[in-house]
C-alpha positions, 0 to 999 in steps of 0.5 A: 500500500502506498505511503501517502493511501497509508496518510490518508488511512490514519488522518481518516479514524481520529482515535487512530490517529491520536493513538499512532502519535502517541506513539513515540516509543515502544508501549503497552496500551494503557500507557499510550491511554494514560498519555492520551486521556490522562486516566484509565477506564474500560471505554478508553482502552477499547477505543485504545485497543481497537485502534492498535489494531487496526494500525497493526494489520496495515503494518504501521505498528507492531507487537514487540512481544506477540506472545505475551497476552498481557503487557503487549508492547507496540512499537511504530514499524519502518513503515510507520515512521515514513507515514508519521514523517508524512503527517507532519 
């Protein structure tokens, strides 16, 4: 997929692209929750999680430690760094 179509996909979901920019090292979700919302609560690690999701099946993130259930850790892929160059 192209870089700039990957731009497009990012800017489009909110809490996608609120999640991709709070990204800046590797972290669990409820970090990345913590940094956006600044507490935690079941609707914002849903909207967390799903968004972590979706930016890793388009290969934009990835899980550092898949086989973990719990205290998975996401970091931005290659890919993920040229798209975040681009939305700056």
């Amino acid at each position: 997929m192209a870089v700039l179509s990957l731009v497009g996909y990012v800017k489009r979901g909110k809490n996608r692209q609120t999640v991709f920019l709070a990204l800046d090292k590797p972290m669990m979700p409820s970090e990345i929750m913590r940094k956006i919302y600044g507490k935690t609560s079941n609707t914002y690690f849903n909207l967390v999680s799903r968004a972590l999701g979706e930016l890793t099946q388009k290969k934009l993130i990835e899980v550092v430690n898949p086989n973990e259930k719990t205290g998975r850790i996401y970091r931005k892929t290659q890919l993920g760094k040229e798209v975040e160059k681009k939305l700056e």
